[in-house]
The first five atom37 places (N, CA, C, CB, O) and aatype in JSON, in Angstrom:
{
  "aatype": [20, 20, 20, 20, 20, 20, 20, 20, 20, 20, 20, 20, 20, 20, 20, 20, 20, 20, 20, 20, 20, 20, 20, 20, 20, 20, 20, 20, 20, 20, 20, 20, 20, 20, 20, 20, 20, 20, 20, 20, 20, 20, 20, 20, 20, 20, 20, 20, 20, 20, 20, 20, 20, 20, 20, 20, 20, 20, 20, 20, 20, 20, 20, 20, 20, 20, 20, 20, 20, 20, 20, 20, 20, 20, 20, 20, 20, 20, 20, 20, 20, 20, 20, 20],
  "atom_mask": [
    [1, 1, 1, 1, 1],
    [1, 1, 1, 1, 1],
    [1, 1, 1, 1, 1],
    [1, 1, 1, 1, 1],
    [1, 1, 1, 1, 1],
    [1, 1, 1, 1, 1],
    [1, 1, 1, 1, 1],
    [1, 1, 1, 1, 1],
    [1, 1, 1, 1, 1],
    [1, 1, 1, 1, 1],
    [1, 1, 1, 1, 1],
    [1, 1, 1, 1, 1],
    [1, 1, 1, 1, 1],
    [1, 1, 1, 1, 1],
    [1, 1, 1, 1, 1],
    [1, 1, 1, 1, 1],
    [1, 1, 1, 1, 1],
    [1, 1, 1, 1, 1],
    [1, 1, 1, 1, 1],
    [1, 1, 1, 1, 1],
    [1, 1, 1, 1, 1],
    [1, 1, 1, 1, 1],
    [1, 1, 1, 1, 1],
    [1, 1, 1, 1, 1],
    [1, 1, 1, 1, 1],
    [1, 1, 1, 1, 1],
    [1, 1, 1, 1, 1],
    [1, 1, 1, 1, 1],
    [1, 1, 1, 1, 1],
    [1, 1, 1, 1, 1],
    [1, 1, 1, 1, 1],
    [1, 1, 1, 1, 1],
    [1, 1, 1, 1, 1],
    [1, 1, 1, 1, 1],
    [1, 1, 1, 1, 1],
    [1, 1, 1, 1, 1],
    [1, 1, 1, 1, 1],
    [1, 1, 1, 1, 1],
    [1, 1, 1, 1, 1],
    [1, 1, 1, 1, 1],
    [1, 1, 1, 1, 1],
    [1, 1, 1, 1, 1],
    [1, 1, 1, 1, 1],
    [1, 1, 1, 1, 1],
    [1, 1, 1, 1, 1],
    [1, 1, 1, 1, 1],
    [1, 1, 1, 1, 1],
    [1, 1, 1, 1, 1],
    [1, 1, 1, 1, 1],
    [1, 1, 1, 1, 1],
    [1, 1, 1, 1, 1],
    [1, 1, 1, 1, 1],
    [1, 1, 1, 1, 1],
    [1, 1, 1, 1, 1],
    [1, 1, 1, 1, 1],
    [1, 1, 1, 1, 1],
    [1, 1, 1, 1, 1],
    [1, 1, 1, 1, 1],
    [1, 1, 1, 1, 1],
    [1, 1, 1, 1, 1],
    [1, 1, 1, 1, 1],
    [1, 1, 1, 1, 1],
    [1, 1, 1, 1, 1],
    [1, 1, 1, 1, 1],
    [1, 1, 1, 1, 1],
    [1, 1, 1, 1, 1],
    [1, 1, 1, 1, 1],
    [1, 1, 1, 1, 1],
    [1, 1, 1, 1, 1],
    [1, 1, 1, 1, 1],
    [1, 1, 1, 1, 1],
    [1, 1, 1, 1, 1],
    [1, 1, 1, 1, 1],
    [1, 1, 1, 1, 1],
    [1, 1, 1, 1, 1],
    [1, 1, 1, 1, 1],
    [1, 1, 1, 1, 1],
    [1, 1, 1, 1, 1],
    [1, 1, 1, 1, 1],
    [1, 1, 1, 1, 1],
    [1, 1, 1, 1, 1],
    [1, 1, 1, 1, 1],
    [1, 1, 1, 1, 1],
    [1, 1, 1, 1, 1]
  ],
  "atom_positions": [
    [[-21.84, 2.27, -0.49], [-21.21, 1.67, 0.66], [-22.29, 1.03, 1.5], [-20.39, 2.71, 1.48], [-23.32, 1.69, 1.71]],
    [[-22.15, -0.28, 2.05], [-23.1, -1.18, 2.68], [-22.35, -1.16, 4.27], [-23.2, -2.87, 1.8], [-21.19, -1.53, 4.39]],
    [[-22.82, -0.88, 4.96], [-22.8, -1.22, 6.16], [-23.9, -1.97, 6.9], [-22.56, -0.22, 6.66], [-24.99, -1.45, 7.17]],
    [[-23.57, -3.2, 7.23], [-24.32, -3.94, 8.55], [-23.61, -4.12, 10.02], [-24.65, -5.46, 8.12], [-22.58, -4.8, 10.12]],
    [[-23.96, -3.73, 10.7], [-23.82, -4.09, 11.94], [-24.75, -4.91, 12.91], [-23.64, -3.09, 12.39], [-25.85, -5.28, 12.5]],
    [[-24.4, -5.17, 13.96], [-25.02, -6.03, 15.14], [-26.13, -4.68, 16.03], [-23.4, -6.82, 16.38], [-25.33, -4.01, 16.68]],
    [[-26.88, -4.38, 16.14], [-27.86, -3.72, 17.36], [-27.79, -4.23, 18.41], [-29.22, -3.72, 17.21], [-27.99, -5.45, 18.37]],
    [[-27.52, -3.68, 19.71], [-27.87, -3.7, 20.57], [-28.69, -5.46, 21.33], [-28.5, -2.49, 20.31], [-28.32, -6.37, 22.08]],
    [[-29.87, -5.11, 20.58], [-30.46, -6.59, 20.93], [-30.39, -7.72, 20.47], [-31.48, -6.68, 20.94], [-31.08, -8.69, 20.79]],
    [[-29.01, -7.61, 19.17], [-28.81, -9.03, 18.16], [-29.24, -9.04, 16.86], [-29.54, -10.25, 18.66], [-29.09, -9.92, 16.0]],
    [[-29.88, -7.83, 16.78], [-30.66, -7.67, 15.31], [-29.5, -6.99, 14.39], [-32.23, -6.52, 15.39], [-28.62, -6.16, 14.65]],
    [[-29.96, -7.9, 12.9], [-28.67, -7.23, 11.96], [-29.52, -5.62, 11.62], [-28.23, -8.45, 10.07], [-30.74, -5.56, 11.47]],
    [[-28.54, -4.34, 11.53], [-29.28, -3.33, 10.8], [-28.45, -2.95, 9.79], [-29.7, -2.17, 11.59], [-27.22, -2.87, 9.87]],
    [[-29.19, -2.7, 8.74], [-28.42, -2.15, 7.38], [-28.32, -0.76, 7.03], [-29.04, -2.66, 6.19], [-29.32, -0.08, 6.79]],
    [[-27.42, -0.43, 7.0], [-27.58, 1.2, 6.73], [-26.61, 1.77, 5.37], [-26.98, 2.1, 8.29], [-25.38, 1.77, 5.31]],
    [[-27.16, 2.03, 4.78], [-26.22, 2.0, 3.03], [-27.06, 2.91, 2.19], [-26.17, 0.17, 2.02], [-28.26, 2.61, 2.28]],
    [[-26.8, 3.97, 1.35], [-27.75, 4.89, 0.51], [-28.76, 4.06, -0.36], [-26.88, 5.84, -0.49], [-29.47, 4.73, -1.12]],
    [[-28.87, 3.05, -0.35], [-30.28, 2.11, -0.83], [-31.41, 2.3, 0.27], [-29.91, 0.26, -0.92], [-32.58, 2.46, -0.1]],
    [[-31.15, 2.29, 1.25], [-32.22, 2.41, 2.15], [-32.93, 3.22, 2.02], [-32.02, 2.49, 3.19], [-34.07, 2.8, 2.18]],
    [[-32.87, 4.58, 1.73], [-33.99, 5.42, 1.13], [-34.8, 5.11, 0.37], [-33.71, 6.28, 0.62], [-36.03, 5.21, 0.39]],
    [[-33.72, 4.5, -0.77], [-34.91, 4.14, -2.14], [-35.78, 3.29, -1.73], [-34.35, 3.41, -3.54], [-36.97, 3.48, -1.97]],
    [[-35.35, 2.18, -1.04], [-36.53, 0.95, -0.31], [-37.44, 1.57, 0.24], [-36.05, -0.08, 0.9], [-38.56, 1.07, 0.22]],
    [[-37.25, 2.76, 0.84], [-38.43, 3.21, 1.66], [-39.7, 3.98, 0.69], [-37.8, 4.31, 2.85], [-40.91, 3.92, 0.88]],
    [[-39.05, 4.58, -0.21], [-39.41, 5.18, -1.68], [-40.52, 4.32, -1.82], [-38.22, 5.06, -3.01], [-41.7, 4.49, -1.53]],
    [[-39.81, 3.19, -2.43], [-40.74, 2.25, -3.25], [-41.65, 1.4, -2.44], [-39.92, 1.29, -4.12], [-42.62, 0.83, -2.93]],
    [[-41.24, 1.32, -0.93], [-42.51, 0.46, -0.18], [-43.5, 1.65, 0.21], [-41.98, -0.53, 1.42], [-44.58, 1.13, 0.5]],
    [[-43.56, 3.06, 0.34], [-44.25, 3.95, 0.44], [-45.2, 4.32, -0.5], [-43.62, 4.69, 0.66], [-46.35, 4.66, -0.26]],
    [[-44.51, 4.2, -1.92], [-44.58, 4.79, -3.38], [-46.05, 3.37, -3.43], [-42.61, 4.63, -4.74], [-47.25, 3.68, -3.42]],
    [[-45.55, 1.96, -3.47], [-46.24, 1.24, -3.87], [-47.43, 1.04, -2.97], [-45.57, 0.3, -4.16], [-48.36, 0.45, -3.51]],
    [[-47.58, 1.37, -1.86], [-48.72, 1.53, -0.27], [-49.85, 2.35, -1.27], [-47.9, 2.89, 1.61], [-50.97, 1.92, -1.56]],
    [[-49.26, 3.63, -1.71], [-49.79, 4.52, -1.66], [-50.68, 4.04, -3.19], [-48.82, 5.78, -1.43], [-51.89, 3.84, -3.3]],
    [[-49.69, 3.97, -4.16], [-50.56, 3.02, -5.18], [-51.9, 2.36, -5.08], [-49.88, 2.0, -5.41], [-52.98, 2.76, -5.53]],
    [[-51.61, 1.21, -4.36], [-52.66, 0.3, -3.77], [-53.75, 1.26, -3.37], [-52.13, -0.61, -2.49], [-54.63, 1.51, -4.2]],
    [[-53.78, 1.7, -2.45], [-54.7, 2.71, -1.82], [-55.02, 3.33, -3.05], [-54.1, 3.74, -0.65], [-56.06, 2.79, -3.43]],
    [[-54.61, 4.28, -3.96], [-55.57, 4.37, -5.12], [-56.27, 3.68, -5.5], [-55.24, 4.55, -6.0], [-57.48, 3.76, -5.29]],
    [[-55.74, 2.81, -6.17], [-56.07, 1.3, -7.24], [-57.52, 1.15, -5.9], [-54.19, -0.64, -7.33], [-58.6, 1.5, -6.37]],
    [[-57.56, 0.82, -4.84], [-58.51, 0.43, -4.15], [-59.54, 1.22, -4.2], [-58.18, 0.22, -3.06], [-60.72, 0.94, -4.44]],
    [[-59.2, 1.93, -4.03], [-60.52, 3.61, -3.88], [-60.69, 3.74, -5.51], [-59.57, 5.77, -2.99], [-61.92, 3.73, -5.58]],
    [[-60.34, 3.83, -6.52], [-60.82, 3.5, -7.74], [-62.01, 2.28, -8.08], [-59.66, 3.22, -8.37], [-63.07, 2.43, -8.68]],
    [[-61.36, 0.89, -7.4], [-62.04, 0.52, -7.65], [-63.64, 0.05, -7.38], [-61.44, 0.23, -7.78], [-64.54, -0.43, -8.08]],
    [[-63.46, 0.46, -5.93], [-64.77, 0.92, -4.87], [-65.35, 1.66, -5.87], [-64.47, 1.89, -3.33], [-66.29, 1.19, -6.5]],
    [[-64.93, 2.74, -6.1], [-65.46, 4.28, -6.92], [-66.42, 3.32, -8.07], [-63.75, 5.58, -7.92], [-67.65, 3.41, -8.1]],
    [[-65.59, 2.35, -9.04], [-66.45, 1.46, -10.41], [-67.44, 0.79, -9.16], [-65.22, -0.09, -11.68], [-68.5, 1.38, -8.95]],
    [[-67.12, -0.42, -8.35], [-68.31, -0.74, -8.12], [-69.67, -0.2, -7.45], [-68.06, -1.49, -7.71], [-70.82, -0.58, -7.69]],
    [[-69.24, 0.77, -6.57], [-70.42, 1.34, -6.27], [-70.98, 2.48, -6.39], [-70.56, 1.23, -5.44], [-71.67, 3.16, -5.64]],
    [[-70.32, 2.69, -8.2], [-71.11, 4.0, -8.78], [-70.56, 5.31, -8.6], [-72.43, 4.13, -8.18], [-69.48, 5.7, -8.15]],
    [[-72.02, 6.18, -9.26], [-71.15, 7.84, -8.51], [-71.26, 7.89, -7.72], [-71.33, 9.2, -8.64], [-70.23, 8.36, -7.24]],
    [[-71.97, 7.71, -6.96], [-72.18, 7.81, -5.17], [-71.03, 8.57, -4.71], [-72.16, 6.2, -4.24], [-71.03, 9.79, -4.55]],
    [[-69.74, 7.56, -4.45], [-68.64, 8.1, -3.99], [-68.16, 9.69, -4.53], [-67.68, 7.06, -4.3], [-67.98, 10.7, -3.86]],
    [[-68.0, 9.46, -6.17], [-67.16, 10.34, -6.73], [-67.73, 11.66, -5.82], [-67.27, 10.38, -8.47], [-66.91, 12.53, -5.52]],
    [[-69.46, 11.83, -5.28], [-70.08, 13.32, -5.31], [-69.14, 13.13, -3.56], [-72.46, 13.65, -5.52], [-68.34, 13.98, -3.18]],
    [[-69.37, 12.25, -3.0], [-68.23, 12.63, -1.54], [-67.45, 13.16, -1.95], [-67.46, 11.62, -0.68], [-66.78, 12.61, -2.82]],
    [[-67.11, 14.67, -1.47], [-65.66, 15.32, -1.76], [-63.99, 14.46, -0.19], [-66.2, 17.78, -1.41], [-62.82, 14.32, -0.56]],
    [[-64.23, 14.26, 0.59], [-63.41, 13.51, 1.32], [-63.27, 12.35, 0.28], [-63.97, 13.16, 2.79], [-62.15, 12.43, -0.24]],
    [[-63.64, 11.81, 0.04], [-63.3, 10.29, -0.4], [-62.52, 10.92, -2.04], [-65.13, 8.96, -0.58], [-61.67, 10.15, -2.48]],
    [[-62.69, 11.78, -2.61], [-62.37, 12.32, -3.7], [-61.07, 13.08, -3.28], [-63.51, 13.12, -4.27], [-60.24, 13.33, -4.16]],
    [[-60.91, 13.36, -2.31], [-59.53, 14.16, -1.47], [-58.65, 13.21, -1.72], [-59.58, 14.49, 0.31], [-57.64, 13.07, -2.42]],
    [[-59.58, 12.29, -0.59], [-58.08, 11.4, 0.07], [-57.98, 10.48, -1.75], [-58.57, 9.76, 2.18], [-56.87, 10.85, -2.15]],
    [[-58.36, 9.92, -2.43], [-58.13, 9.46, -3.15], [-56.91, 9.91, -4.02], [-59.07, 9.36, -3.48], [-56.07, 9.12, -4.45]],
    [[-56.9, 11.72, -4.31], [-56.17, 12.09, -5.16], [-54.94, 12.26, -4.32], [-56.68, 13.19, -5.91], [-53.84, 12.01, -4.81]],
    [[-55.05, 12.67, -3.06], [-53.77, 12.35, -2.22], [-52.86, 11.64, -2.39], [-53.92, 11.99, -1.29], [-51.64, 11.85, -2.43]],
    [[-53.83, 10.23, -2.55], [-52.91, 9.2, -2.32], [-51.95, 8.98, -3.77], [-53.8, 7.83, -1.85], [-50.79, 8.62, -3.98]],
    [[-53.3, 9.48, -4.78], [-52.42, 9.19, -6.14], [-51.67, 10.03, -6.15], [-52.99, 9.14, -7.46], [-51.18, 9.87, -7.27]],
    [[-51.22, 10.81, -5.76], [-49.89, 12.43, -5.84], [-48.87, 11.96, -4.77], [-50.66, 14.47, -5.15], [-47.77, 12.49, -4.68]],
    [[-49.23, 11.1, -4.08], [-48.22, 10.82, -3.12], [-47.39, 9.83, -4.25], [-48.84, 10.07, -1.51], [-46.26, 10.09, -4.68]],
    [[-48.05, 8.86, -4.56], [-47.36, 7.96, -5.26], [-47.03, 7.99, -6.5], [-47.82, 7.06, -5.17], [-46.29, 7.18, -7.06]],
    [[-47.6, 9.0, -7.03], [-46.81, 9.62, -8.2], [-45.67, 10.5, -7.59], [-47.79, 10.56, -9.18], [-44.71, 10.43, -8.35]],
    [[-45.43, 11.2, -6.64], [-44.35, 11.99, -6.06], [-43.15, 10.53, -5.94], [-44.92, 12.9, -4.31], [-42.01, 10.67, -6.37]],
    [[-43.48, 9.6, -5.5], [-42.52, 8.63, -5.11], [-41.9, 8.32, -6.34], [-43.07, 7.42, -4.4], [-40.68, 8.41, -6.45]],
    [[-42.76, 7.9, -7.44], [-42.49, 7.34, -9.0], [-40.9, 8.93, -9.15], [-44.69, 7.58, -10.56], [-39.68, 8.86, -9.29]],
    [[-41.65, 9.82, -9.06], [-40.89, 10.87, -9.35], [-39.78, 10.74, -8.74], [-41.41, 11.98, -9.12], [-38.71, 10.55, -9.32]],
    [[-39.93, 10.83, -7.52], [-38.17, 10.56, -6.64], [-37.6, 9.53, -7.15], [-38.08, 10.15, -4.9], [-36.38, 9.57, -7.31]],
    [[-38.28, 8.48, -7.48], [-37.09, 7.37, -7.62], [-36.49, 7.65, -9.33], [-37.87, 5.45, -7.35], [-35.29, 7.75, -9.6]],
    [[-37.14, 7.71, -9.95], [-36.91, 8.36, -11.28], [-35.7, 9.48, -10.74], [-38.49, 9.14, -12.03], [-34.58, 9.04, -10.5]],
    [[-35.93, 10.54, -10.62], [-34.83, 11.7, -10.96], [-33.35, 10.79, -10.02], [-35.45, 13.75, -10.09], [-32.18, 11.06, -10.27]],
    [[-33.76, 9.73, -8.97], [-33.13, 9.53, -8.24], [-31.75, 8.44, -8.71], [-34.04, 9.24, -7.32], [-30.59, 8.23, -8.34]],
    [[-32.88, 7.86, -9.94], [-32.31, 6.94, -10.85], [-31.42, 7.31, -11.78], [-33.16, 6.39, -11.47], [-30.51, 6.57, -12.14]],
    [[-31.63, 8.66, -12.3], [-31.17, 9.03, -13.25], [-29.86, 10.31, -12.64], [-32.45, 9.44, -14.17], [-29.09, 10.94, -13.38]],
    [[-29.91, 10.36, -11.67], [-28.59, 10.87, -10.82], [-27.3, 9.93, -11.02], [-28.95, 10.87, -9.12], [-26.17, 10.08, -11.48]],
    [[-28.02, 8.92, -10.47], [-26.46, 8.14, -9.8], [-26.32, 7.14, -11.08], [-26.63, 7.02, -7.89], [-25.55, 6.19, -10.93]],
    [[-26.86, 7.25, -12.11], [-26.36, 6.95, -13.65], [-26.86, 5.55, -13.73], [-24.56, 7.06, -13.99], [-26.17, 4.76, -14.37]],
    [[-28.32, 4.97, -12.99], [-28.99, 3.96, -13.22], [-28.16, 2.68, -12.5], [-29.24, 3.91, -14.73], [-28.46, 1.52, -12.78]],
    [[-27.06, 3.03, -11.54], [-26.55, 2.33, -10.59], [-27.33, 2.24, -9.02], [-25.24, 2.88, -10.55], [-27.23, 3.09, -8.14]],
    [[-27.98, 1.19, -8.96], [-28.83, 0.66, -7.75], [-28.28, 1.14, -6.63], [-28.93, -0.85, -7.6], [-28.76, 0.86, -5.53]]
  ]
}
């Protein structure tokens, strides 16, 4: 079920059980990036980084966050029978 309405100040807002998943996947994919980035820092400037344990934290953080998201949208997908 899609609902839009008018806000207050003129703005359309959408509110419909997709909206989670959007948030899923713009979170899921943030968090991605932020790996992919800190990986690739990690190749260009050696071990250096890897022996930082913070930078080795937040790195795996980010990849468990966004593997947690992959995961939600998956089981999330496979609930409602691959209907968007």
């Amino acid at each position: 079920i899609r609902r839009i309405h008018t806000a207050p100040g003129g703005e359309l807002v959408y509110r419909g059980r997709n909206s989670m998943k959007i948030y899923i996947m713009i979170t899921g994919a943030i968090f991605g990036l932020i790996t992919l980035a800190h990986i690739w820092r990690m190749v260009e400037e050696g071990s250096r980084l890897v022996k930082e344990p913070w930078y080795a934290v937040l790195t795996l953080i980010a990849a468990t966050l966004c593997l947690w998201a992959a995961r939600l949208l998956w089981t999330t997908r496979g609930a409602s029978g691959g209907n968007p």
